[in-house]
C-alpha positions as CSV (number, residue, x, y, z in Angstrom):
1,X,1.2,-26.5,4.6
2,X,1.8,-23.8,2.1
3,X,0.0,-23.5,-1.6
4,X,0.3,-22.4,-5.1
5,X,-1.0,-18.9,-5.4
6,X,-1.1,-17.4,-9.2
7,X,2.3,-18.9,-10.0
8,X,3.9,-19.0,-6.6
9,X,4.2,-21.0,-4.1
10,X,3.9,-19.6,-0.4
11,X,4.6,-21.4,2.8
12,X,5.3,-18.9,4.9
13,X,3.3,-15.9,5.9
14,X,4.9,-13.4,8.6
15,X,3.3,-11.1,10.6
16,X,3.7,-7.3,11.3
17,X,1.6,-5.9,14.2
18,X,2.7,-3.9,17.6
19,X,-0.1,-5.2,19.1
20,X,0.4,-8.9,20.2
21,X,-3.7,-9.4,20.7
22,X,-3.9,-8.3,16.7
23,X,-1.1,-10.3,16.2
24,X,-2.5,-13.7,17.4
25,X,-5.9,-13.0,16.2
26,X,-4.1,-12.4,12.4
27,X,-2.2,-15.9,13.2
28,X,-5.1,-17.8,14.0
29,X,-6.2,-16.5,10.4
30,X,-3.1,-17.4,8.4
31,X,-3.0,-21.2,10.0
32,X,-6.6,-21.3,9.0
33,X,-5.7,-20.9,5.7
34,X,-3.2,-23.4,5.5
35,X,-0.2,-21.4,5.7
36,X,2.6,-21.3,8.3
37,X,2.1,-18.5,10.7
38,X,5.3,-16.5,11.6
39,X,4.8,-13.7,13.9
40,X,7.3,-10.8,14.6
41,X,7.1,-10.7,18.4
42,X,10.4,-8.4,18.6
43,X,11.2,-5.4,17.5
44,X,13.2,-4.7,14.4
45,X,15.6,-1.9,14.0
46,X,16.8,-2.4,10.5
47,X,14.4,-3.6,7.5
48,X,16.9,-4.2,5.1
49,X,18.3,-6.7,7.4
50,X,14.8,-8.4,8.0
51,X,14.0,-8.9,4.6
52,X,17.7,-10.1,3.8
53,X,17.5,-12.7,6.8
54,X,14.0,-13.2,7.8
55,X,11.7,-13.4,4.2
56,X,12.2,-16.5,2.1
57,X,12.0,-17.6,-1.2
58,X,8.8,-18.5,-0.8
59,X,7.3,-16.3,2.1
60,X,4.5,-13.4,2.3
61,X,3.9,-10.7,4.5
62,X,0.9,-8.8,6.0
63,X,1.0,-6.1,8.2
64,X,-0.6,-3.6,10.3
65,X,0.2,0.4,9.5
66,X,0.9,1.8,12.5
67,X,4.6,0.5,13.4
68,X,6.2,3.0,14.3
69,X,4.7,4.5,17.5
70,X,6.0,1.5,20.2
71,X,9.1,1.3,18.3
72,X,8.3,-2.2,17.0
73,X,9.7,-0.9,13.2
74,X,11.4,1.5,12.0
75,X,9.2,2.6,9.2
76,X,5.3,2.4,9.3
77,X,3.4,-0.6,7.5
78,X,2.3,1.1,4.4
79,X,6.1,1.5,3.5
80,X,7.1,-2.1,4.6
81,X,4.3,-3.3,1.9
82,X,5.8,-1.3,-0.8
83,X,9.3,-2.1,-0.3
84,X,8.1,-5.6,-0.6
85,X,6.4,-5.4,-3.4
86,X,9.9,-3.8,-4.7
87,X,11.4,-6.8,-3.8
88,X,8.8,-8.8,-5.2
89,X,7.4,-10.6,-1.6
90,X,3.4,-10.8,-1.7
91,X,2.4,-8.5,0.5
92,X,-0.8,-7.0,2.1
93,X,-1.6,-4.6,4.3
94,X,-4.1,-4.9,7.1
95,X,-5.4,-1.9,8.4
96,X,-8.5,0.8,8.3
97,X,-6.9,2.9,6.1
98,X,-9.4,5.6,5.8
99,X,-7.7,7.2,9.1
100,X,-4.2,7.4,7.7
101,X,-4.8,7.8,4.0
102,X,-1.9,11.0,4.3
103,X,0.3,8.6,5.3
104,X,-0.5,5.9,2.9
105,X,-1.0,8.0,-0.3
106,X,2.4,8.0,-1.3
107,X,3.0,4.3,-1.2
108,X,-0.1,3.4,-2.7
109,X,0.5,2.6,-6.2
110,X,3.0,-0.7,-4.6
111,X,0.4,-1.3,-2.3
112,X,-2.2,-3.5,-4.4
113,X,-4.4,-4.4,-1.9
114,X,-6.0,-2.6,1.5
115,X,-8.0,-4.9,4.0
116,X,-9.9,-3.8,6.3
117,X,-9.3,-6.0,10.1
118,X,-12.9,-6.5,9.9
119,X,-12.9,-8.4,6.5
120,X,-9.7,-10.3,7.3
121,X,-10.7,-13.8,6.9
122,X,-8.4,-16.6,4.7
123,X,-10.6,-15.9,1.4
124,X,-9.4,-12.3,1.5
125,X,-5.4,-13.0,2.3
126,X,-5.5,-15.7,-0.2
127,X,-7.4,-13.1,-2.8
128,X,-5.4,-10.2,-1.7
129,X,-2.5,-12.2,-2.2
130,X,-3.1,-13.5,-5.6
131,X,-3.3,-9.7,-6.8
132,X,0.4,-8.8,-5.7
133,X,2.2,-11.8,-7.9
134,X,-0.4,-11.0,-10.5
135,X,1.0,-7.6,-10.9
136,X,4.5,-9.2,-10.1
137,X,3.8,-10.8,-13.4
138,X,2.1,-7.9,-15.2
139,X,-1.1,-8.7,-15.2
140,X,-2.7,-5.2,-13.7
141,X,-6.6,-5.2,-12.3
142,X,-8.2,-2.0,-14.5
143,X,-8.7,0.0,-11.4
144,X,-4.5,-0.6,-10.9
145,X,-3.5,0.8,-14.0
146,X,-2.3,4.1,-14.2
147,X,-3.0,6.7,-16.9
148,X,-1.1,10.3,-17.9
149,X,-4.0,12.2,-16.8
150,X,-5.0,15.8,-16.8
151,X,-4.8,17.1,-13.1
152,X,-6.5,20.6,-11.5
153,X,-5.1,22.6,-8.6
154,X,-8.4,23.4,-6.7
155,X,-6.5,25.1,-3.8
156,X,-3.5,24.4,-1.1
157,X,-1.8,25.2,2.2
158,X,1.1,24.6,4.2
159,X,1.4,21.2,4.1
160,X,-1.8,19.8,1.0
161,X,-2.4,20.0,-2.4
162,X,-6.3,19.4,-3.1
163,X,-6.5,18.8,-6.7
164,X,-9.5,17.7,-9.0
165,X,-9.1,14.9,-11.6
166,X,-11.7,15.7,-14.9
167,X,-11.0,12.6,-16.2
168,X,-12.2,10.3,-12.9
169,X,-14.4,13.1,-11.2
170,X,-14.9,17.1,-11.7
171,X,-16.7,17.5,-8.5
172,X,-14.7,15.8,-5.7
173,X,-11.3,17.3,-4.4
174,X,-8.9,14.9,-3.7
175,X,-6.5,15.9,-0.9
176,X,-2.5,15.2,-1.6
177,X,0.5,16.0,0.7
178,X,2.5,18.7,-0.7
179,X,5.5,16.6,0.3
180,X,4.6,13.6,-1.5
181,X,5.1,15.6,-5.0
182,X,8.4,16.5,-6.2
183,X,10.0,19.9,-5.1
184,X,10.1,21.6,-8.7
185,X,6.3,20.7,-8.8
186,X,5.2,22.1,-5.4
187,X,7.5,25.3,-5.6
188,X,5.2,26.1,-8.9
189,X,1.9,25.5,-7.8
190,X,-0.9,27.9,-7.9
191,X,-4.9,27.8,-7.9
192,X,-6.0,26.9,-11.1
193,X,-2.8,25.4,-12.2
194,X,-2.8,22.5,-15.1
195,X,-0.2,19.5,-14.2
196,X,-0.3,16.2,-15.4
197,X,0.2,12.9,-13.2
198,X,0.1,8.8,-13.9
199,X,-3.2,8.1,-12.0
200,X,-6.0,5.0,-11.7
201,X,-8.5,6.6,-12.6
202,X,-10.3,3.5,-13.1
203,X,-10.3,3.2,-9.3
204,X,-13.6,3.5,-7.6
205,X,-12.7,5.5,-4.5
206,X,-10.5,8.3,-3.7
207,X,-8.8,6.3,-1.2
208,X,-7.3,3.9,-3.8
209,X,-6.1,6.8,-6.1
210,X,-2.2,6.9,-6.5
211,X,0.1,9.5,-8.3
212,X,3.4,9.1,-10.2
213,X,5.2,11.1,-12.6
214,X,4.1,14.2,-12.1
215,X,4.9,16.7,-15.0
216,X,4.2,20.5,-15.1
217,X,1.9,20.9,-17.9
């Protein structure tokens, strides 16, 4: 088992899901596509420790969102993606991401590829993987790359920003957590307020925007 993806070799692909159903249903997937299924039947209670004994040279993770509610993990899945890609492990999420985009947001930009449960099928995981060590090896997708970029304040409240992007769209508001910005940011906000960002805007949806480096313009 195990094949040469990009210019890496995976074997091993483990699995992060709560839900054991989900979990055997994703396995069935991974085997089909020639890779050695590991699944994560118990819970873990420290991530560093997982990645430092669990994840091998050669291994790749996918994983569900949601982790955090049964205690399976102690952070959610759109964190355990990013903190792989840190570490440079292949890693996709699998999830319907629409529903938690707030949570998802902020990780985003280490989060190169989304797919939906429905489309999870072994042309997908082996696509989805080949993005992640593409980036690993700088080579960025256009609708990956991000851009200093003019950014709007259209409004906020308590907890959102909802800020429009002239450069990738005037007329839709895109909806931020205030906590995802950094604090000398959000203390200055105001309606109408200028502030630049590092964005994709050659993404498509609003969904796949991420933010980095905000500045106060």
């Amino acid at each position: 088992m195990g094949k040469t993806i990009a210019t890496k070799i995976i074997d091993r692909i483990h699995i992060i899901d709560d839900n054991e159903e989900f979990r055997v249903g994703l396995e069935d997937t991974v085997q089909e596509s020639d890779f050695i299924a590991i699944p994560q039947n118990e819970k873990v209670e420290n991530f560093n420790l997982f990645l430092k004994e669990k994840i091998c040279a050669n291994d790749a993770v996918i994983s569900d969102h949601q982790l955090k509610i049964k205690n399976y993990f102690p952070i959610n899945g759109a964190e355990v993606v990013s903190r792989c890609y840190e570490s440079k492990i292949p890693a996709v999420l699998v999830t319907r991401y629409e529903t938690h985009i707030d949570q998802i947001r902020k990780f985003r930009k280490n989060i190169p590829v989304i797919i939906n449960p429905e489309n999870f099928e072994p042309d997908t995981l082996i696509r989805g993987l080949e993005v992640c060590i593409k980036e690993f090896n700088g080579i960025i997708n256009p609708d990956r790359k991000g851009w200093r970029t003019l950014v709007r304040i259209d409004s906020f409240d308590e907890n959102h920003i909802y800020l429009i992007i002239p450069s990738w769209n005037c007329n839709d508001v895109i909806s931020i957590n205030k906590s995802d910005i950094p604090d000398e940011i959000a203390k200055n906000i105001q309606e109408e307020k200028r502030l630049h960002a590092r964005i994709n805007i050659g993404s498509e949806l609003s969904n796949d925007l991420f933010f980095s480096d905000w500045e106060l313009k």
